[in-house]
MARBA-487016 format. One record per residue (C-alpha): x, y, z. Coordinates in steps of 0.02 Angstrom, whole numbers, padded with zeros to 5 digits, always signed. Layout:
residues N
XYZ...
end
This chain:
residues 727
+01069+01553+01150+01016+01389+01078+00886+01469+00982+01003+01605+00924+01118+01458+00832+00977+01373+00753+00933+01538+00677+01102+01570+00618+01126+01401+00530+00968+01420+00459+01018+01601+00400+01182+01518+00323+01077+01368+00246+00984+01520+00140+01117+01608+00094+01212+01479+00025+01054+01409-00047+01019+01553-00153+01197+01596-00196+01226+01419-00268+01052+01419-00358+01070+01574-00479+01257+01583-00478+01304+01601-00657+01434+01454-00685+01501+01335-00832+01475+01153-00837+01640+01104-00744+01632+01214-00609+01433+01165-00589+01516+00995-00560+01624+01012-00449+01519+01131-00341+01379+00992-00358+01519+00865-00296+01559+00961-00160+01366+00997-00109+01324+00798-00116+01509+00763-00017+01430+00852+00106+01244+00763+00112+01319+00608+00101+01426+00643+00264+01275+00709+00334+01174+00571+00296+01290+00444+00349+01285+00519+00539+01084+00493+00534+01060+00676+00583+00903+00735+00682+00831+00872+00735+00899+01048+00644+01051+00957+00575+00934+00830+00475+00840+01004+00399+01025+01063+00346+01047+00895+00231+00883+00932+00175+00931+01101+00111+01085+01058+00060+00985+00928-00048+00854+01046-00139+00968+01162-00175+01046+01052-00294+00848+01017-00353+00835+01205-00363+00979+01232-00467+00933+01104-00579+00772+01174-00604+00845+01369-00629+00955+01263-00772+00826+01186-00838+00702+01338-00861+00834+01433-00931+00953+01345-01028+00882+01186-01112+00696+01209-01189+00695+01185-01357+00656+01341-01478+00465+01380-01489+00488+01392-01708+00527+01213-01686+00371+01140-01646+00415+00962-01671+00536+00979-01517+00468+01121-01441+00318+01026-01402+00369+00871-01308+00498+00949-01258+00394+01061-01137+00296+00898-01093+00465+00843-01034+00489+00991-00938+00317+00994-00847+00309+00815-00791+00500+00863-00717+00435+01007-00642+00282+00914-00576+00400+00788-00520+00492+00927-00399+00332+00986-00361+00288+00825-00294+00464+00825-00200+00438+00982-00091+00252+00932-00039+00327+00776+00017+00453+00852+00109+00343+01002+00168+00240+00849+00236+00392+00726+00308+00537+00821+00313+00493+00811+00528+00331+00688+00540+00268+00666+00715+00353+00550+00832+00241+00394+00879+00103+00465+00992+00096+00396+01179-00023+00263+01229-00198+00295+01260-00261+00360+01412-00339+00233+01520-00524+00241+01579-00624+00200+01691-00745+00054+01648-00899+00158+01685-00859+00299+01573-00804+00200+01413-00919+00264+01263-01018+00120+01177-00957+00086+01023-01021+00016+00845-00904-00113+00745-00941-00084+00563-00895-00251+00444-00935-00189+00259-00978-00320+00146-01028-00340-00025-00977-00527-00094-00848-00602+00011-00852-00799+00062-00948-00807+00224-00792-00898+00288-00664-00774+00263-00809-00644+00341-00817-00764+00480-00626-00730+00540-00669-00550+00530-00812-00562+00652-00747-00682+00764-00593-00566+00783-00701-00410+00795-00810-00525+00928-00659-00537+01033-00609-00370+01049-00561-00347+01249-00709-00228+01280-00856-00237+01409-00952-00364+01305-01115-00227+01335-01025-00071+01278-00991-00138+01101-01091-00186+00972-01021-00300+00799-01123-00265+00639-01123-00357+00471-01162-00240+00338-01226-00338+00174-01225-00242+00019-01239-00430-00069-01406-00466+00003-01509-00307-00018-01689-00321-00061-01636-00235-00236-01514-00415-00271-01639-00511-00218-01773-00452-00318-01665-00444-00480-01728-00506-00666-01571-00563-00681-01634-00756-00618-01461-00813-00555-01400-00641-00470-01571-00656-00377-01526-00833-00298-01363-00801-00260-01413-00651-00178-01549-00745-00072-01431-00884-00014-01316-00766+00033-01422-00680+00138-01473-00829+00219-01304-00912+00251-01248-00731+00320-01403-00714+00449-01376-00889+00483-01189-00840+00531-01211-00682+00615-01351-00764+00733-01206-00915+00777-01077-00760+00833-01222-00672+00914-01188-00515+00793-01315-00398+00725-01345-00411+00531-01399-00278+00405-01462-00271+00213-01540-00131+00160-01657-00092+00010-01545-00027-00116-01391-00027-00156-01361+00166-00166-01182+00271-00165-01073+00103-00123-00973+00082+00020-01021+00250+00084-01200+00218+00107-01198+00046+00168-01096+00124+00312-01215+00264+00327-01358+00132+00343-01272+00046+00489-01250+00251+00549-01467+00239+00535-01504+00077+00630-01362+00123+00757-01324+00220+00911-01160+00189+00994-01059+00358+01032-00891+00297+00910-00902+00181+00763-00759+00083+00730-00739+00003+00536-00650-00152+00471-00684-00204+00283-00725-00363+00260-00541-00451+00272-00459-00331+00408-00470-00451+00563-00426-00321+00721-00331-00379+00894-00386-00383+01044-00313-00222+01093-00364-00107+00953-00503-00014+01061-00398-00035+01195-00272+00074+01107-00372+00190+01006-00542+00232+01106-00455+00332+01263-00384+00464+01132-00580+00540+01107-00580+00595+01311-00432+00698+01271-00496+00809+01126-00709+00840+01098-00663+00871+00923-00567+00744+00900-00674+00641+00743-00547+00505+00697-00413+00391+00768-00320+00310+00610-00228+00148+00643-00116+00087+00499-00159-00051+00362-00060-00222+00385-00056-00372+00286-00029-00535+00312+00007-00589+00140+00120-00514-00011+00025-00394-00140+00056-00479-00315+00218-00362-00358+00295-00425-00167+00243-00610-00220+00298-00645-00383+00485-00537-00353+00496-00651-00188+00543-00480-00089+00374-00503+00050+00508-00591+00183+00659-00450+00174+00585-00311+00097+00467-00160+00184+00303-00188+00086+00257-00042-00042+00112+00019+00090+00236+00069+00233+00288+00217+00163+00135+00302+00208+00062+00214+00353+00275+00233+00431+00321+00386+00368+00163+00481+00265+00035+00471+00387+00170+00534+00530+00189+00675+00430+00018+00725+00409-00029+00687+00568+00109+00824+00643-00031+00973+00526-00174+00903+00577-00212+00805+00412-00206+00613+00432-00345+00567+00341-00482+00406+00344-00413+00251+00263-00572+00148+00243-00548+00026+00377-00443-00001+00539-00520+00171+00613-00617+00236+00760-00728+00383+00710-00835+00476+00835-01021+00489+00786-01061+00662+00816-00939+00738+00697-01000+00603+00556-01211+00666+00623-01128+00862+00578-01068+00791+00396-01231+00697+00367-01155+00532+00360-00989+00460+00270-00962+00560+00086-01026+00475-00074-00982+00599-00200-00812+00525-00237-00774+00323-00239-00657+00343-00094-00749+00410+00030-00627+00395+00173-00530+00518+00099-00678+00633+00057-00755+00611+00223-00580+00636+00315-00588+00827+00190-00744+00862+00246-00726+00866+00435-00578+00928+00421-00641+01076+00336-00765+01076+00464-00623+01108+00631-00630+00916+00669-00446+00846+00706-00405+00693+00698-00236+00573+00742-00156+00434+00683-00065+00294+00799+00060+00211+00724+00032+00032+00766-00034-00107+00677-00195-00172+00776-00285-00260+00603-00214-00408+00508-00296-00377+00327-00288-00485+00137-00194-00381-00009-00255-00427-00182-00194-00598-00248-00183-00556-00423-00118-00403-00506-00253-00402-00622-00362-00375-00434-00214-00243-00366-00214-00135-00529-00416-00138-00511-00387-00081-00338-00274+00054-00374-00375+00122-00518-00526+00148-00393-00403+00251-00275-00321+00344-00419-00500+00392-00470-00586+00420-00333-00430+00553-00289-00456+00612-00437-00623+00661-00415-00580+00734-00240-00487+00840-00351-00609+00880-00459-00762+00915-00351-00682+00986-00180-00503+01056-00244-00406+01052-00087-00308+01206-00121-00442+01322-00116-00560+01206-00001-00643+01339+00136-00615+01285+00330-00444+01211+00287-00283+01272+00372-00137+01312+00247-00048+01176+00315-00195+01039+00272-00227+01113+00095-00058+01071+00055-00077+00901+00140-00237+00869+00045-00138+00934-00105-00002+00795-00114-00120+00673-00065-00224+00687-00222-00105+00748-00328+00013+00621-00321-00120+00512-00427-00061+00590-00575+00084+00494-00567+00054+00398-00729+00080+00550-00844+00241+00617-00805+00292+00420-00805+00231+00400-00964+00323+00544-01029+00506+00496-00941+00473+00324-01040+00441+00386-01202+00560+00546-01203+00724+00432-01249+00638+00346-01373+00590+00517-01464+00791+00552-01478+00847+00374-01535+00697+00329-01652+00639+00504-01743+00808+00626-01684+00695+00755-01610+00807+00856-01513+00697+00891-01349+00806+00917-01207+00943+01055-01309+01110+01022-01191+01271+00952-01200+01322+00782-01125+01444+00863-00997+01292+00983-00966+01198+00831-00932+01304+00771-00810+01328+00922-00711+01160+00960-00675+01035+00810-00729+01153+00680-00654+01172+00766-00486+01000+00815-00478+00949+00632-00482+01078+00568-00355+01025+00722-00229+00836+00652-00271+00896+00466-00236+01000+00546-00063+00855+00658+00000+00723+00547-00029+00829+00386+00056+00874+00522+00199+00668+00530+00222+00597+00358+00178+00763+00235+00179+00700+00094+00303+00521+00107+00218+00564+00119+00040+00732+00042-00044+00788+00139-00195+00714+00129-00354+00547+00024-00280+00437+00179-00282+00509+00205-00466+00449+00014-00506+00266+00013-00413+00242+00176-00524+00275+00103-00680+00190-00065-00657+00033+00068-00608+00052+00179-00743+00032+00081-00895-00163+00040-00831-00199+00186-00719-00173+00309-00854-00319+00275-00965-00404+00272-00797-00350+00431-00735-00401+00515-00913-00587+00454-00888-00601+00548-00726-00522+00681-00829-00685+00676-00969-00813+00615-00857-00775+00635-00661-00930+00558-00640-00922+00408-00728-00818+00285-00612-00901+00164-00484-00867+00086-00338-00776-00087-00368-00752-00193-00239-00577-00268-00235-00583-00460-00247-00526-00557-00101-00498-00739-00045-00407-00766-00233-00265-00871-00263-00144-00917-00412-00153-01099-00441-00009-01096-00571+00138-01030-00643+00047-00905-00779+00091-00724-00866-00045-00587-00792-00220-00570-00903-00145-00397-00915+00042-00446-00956+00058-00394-01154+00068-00217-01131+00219-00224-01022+00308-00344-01151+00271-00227-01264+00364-00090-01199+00493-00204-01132+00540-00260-01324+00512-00054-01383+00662-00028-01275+00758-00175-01313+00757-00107-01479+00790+00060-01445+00951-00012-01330+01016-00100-01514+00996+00092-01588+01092+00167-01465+01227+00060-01497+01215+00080-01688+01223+00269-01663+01367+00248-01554+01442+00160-01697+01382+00270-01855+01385+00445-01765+01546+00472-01660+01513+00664-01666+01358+00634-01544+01417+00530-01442+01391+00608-01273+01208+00639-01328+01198+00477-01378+01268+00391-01226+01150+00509-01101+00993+00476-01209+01036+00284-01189+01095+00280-01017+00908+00332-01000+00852+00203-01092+00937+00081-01015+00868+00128-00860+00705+00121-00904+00747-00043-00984+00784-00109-00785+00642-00059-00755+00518-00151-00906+00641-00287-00871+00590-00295-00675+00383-00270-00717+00417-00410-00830+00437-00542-00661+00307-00426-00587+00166-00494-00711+00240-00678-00710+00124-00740-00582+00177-00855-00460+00100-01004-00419+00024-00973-00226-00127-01079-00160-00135-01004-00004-00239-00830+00043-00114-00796+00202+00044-00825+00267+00105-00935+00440+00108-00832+00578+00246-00892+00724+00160-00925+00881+00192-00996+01055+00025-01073+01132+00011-01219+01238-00138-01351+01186-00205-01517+01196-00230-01644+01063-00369-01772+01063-00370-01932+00967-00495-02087+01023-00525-01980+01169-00344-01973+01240-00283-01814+01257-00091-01775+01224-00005-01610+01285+00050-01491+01129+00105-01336+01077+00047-01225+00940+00191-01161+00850+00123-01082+00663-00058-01056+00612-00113-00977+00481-00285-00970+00421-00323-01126+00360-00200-01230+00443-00065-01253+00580+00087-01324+00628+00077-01421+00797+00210-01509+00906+00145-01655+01002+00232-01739+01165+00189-01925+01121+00284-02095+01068+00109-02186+01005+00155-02097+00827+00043-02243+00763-00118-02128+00841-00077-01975+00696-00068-02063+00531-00109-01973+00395-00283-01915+00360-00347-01938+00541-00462-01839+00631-00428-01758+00810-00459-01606+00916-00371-01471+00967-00413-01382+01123-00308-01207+01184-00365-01080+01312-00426-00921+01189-00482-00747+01231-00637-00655+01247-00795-00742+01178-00711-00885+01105-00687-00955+01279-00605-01130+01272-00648-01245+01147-00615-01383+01057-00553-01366+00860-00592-01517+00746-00409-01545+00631-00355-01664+00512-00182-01743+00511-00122-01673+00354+00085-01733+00396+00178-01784+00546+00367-01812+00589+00444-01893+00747+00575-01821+00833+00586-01916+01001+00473-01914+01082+00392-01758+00994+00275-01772+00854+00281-01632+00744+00137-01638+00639+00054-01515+00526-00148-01515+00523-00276-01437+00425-00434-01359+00535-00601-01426+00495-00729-01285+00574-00928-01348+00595-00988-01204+00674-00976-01004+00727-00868-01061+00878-00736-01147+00793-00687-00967+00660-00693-00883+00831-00540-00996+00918-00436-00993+00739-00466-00802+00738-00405-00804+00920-00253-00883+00890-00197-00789+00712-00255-00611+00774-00268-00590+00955-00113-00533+00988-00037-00362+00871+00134-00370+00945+00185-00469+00812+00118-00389+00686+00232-00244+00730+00395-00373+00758+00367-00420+00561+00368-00249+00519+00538-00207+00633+00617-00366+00561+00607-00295+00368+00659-00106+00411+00840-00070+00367+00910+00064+00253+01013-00011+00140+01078+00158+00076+01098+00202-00115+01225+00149-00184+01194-00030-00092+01008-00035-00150+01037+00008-00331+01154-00131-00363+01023-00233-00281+00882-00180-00379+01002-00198-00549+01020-00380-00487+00848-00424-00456+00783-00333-00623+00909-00450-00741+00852-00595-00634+00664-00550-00643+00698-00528-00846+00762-00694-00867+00617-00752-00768+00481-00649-00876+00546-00685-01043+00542-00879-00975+00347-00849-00925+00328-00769-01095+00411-00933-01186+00319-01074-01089+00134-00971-01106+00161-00965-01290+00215-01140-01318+00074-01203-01178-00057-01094-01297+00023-01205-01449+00003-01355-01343-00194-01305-01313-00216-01253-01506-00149-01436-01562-00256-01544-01425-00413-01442-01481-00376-01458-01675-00346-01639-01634
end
C-alpha cells in the first residue's frame, strides 16, 4: 500500500509538472501560477521534508526551471537577421541553459545523497593489512613537514603493520645536479635537512632521479620501493588523527573491490576569501559543500572520487591501473575515473580525520584553483566521461558534473557583461517585456535560490557560491581557454604553503576586479539617466539594472575579497583540555593546556611565585601524548602571563630542538578529530533565503567601503614610496 501512494504522488508530481510547463498562458496568469507553485515550496521547505515529500519540493521546484526554460526557447531569442543581438543574445541563452544543465546534474547527484556510512568494522590485530603512509613533497619548510610526520607517526596502528614515507620531489638527483648553481644547493640542503629529519622520526625517505609526471609519479615511486597491501596519502600539510586508519582501513574486509576510502578535506585556517570577509568563525567554509553534501551524493552511485590526500587506497587495484594517472594535472580525479571504469568501487566517510593548511594568499588560492579547473578540464578532454567505457550511467553523469562544472567562468562572464550590452550600446538581447521578466525570470531565480537552499542550506548560505564563482572567474577563464588550445600545455604547480600576510595590502591580482567594479558603477549612473531620459522603457530599463545592480553586490563584495588582511599566523587556536606540568629552575608546577595552535599555546598555571614566568623566560612543558611521542618534555618561552589568583594564565611560544619535540605539538593539535567535526557542527545552520540575502547585501556594502579604503591607502602609500625614492 505504501508503495502504491508513493507511486501515485509521484504520478501527480508529473502530471502537474508537464501541464504547468507547456501550458500556453499570459504574463499575469504565469504569475500568479508561479506564486502559487513557490507558496507551496516554501511551505514545503519550511517543514524540512524527507524522504518522498522532500522529492515533491524538488519537483515542484524544476518545474518552475522548466517552464522558464520552455519560455525562454520560445519566446525571447532575438531575430537571427539581427546579428548584433542575435549573437550574444544566444550566448546569453546557452550559458542559462548550461546553468540548468548544471542544476539537474546536481540534483540528479544530491537530490538523496547517502546517509553517513556506519563505523568501520573492527579487526582483529592479526589480520590488519600493512599499510604505506604516503607524505608528497616538493618544497615545503621541513618544519611544517615535520607536524605532518609526527602526526602520521602517531597514527594508533601496530607500530609493525605501518610504514610512514617522505616522498621528496625537491631533492631528486635531477635538482641536485642542475646548471642552475643556486637551484642545485638548495636542492642538496634540502635533501640533507629532510634525511636528517626523517632518520630523527624513524621514517623512511625517498628522492628519486627525475622529476617526471608531478605528483603522480612521485607517488608511483613510493608505489616501486613499497609493499604494504593499502597506501594511505596525506600532502604535505594534511596532519591525520590518531583514528583515521582506525576508521577507514576495516571498510576494505567488507568489499575485495573496494579501491578507495575517501575521508573529507578540513582546514584549520580560513582560505583568503573566508579571511579577509571575517566569515571563517560563523560561516560553513566554501569546501563543505562537497565534502557535506557532494561527495554524499556521489558516493550513494558509486562515484566518490580521489581527492589527493586524506585517502586509503588499496594497492592491487592501483598494480591493475599501472600506478596513479599522469595524463591530467589532477590525478586523483583521473585515477578515481580509471578504476572506476575498471568495476573498482569505492566510499567516502564523512568525517574529518586530517587537519590540513588552505592557501594564505589569494594570489596562492586562484593558482590552486586554476590547476583543478585545468586539470578537469583535461579529464574532459582526454577521457570524456560521458562516453567513458566500463562506467555505469549513473557514474558518467557523476563524472559529468564533476568536470563540467569547471566551466563555470564562461557563463559568469557572460551574466556580467549581458546588462552592460543593454545600458551601454542598446542591443536588445533578451526580446521581453518587464512584466514578462518578472513572471518567468524572477521566479525562476527565487525557485533556483529555494531548491538549491532546500539541498545545500547548512553548507552553503545564499549567494556565496555566486561570489566564490566570480572571484574565480575573472582568472580561471583565460586558464580554462588554454586547456581549450593546448590541453597539453598546463603543469603541475604546487600550491604554496606556510605563507602569511604581514600587512594590510590590495591582492597582486586586485586591478581587474576594480576594474569591473567601476564598469558597473558606471553602468548603475546610466541606468538612472535612462530612467530619467526614457520613461517609455522603463520596465526594461529597471530589469536590465536591477541586474546590474546585482552584479554590482557582487564586484562590490570581491572588492573586500582582494583587500588582504593582515594575518601572521599559518593556523588557527584549537580549544583543548590537557593536563601538564610546567618546569622553571627545575620546579615543576601543575597546568593545564587550554589552546595550542601550531606555533604556540595558551597555558594556565596553578602557582602564586608569578615572579618565576616573567617575560621572555624559558621553561618546559611536559603532558602525557599518544603513540610514539610518548611523554616528553617541550622547551617554551614565556611570551605573556596574567594572574588570576592563584592561577597564572600565561601564553608561551614552543621552542622545538629535535624530531621529538614536532611529535608532542602534533600530538596535542591533531590527535584527537572529534573536534574537528564539533567546528564544523558549530557553523552549520540554514539561515534560509530571504534571511541570507539581506545578510549577504550587508556584508557586500560593508566589504565595498572596506575595498575602496584598501584601494585609497595603496595608492597614496605608492605616492608615499615614489616621493622617498625621488628624494
Amino acid at each position: 500500500m505504501r508503495l502504491f501512494v508513493i507511486f501515485l504522488i509521484w504520478v501527480m508530481c508529473a502530471t502537474v509538472m508537464v501541464f504547468f510547463i507547456f501550458l500556453p498562458i499570459d504574463a499575469r496568469t504565469q504569475l500568479v501560477t508561479t506564486f502559487i507553485v513557490l507558496l507551496g515550496v516554501i511551505v514545503l521547505k519550511y517543514f524540512q521534508p524527507k524522504g518522498s515529500m522532500r522529492m515533491v519540493l524538488l519537483a515542484l521546484g524544476t518545474s518552475i526551471v522548466l517552464r522558464y526554460v520552455y519560455w525562454r526557447t520560445t519566446s525571447t531569442l532575438p531575430p537571427v537577421n539581427q546579428p548584433m543581438n542575435f549573437v550574444p543574445g544566444l550566448l546569453l541563452y546557452l550559458a542559462e541553459m548550461f546553468s540548468v544543465c548544471m542544476l539537474f546534474l546536481s540534483l540528479f547527484v544530491v537530490s538523496r545523497p547517502l546517509a553517513p556510512r556506519p563505523p568501520s568494522p573492527g579487526l582483529d590485530e592479526q589480520t590488519l593489512p600493512t599499510v604505506d603512509i604516503f607524505i608528497p613533497t616538493y618544497n615545503e619548510d621541513a618544519m611544517l613537514l615535520a607536524h605532518t610526520i609526527a602526526a602520521a607517526c602517531n597514527i594508533d596502528y601496530p607500530e609493525e603493520k605501518f610504514t610512514v614515507w617522505l616522498l621528496d620531489d625537491g631533492g631528486t638527483e635531477q635538482k641536485r645536479g642542475s646548471m642552475n648553481l643556486l637551484e642545485a644547493k638548495t636542492a642538496e640542503k634540502r635533501y640533507a635537512e629532510l634525511q636528517l629529519l626523517c632518520q630523527q622520526l624513524g621514517i623512511k625517505y625517498l628522492a628519486r632521479e627525475k622529476n617526471e609526471h608531478a605528483k603522480a609519479g612521485n607517488l608511483n615511486n613510493g608505489l616501486a620501493h613499497s609493499t604494504g597491501e593499502l597506501v594511505a596519502v596525506f600532502d604535505a600539510d594534511h596532519a591525520p588523527a590518531r583514528d583515521f586508519l582506525k576508521e577507514t582501513v576495516g571498510h576494505f574486509s567488507t568489499d575485495p573491490r573496494l579501491f578507495l576510502v575517501q575521508t573529507p578535506h578540513f582546514f584549520i585556517n580560513p582560505d583568503p576569501i573566508e579571511r579577509n570577509l571575517k566569515t571563517f568563525q560563523h560561516m560553513p567554509s566554501e569546501n563543505e559543500m562537497f565534502y557535506g553534501i557532494i561527495q554524499r551524493g556521489l558516493d550513494k552511485w558509486n562515484a566518490a572520487f580521489f581527492c589527493g590526500s586524506a585517502a586509503l587506497l588499496r594497492r592491487e587495484a592501483l598494480t591493475e591501473s599501472e600506478g596513479f594517472s599522469g595524463l591530467s594535472i589532477t590525478e586523483d580525479c583521473e585515477t578515481a575515473l580509471e578504476l572506476h571504469s575498471r568495476g573498482w568501487n569505492s566510499i567516502y566517510i564523512d568525517t574529518p580525520l586530517i587537519a590540513g593548511l588552505q592557501p594564505e594568499t589569494f594570489a596562492s588560492f586562484i593558482g590552486q584553483r586554476s590547476r583543478w579547473a585545468q586539470g578537469m578540464m583535461q579529464i574532459m578532454r582526454f577521457q570524456f566521461p560521458l562516453f567513458k567505457r566500463g562506467l555505469s550511467f549513473a557514474q558518467r553523469l557523476c563524472y559529468l558534473s564533476s568536470t563540467m562544472f569547471w566551466l563555470f567562468p564562461f557563463p559568469r562572464f557572460i551574466f556580467l557583461l549581458s546588462p552592460l550590452l543593454y545600458l551601454f550600446f542598446d542591443l536588445q538581447i533578451f526580446t521581453a517585456s518587464g512584466g514578462e521578466f518578472m513572471a518567468y525570470t524572477v521566479s525562476y531565480m527565487v525557485a533556483n535560490l529555494l531548491i538549491q537552499n532546500s539541498l545545500y542550506g547548512s553548507f552553503r548560505w545564499p549567494w556565496i557560491s555566486e561570489l566564490y564563482e566570480y572571484v574565480q572567474s575573472i582568472h580561471l577563464l583565460p586558464a580554462v581557454v588554454s586547456v581549450a588550445v593546448n590541453p597539453t600545455k598546463p603543469t603541475f604547480k604546487v600550491t604554496a604553503k606556510d605563507e602569511s600576510v604581514s600587512q594590510n595590502r590590495l591582492s597582486e591580482i586586485s586591478r581587474p576586479f576594480f576594474v569591473i567594479f567601476f564598469v558597473l558603477l558606471i553602468a548603475f549612473g546610466v541606468t538612472i539617466y535612462r530612467l530619467y531620459t526614457e520613461p517609455f522603457k522603463v520596465d526594461i530599463t529597471l530589469v536590465v539594472g536591477g541586474w546590474n545592480l546585482l552584479n554590482l553586490l557582487l564586484a562590490g563584495c570581491a572588492l573586500g575579497v582582494v583587500s588582504e588582511r593582515r594575518e601572521r599566523q599559518t593556523s588557527r587556536r584549537v580549544k583543548v583540555k590537557r593536563r601538564a606540568e610546567v618546569e622553571v629552575d627545575g620546579r615543576w608546577y601543575p597546568a593545564m593546556i587550554r589552546d595550542v595552535s601550531l606555533r604556540d599555546s595558551g597555558i594556565q598555571i596553578f602557582t602564586k611565585d608569578t615572579a618565576k614566568f616573567p617575560l621572555g623566560a624559558h621553561a618546559n612543558l611536559r603532558f602525557e601524548a599518544h603513540g610514539r611521542a610518548g611523554k616528553g618534555e617541550l622547551p617554551i618561552e614565556i611570551t605573556r602571563s596574567r594572574a588570576d589568583g592563584e592561577i597564572l594564565d600565561v601564553g608561551c611560544r614552543f621552542m622545538p630542538e629535535d624530531a621529538g619535540h614536532h611529535g608532542l605539538v602534533a600530538d596535542l593539535i591533531f590527535a584527537n578529530s572529534d573536534q574537528w567535526k564539533l567546528f564544523q557542527n558549530s557553523r552549520r545552520h540554514n539561515p534560509g533565503v530571504l534571511r541570507g540575502t539581506l545578510w549577504f547585501i550587508r556584508l557586500s556594502l560593508i566589504q565595498t567601503v572596506r575595498g575602496l579604503q584598501y584601494l585609497l591607502f595603496h595608492r597614496q602609500s605608492a605616492q608615499d614610496s615614489k616621493t622617498s625614492r625621488d628624494g
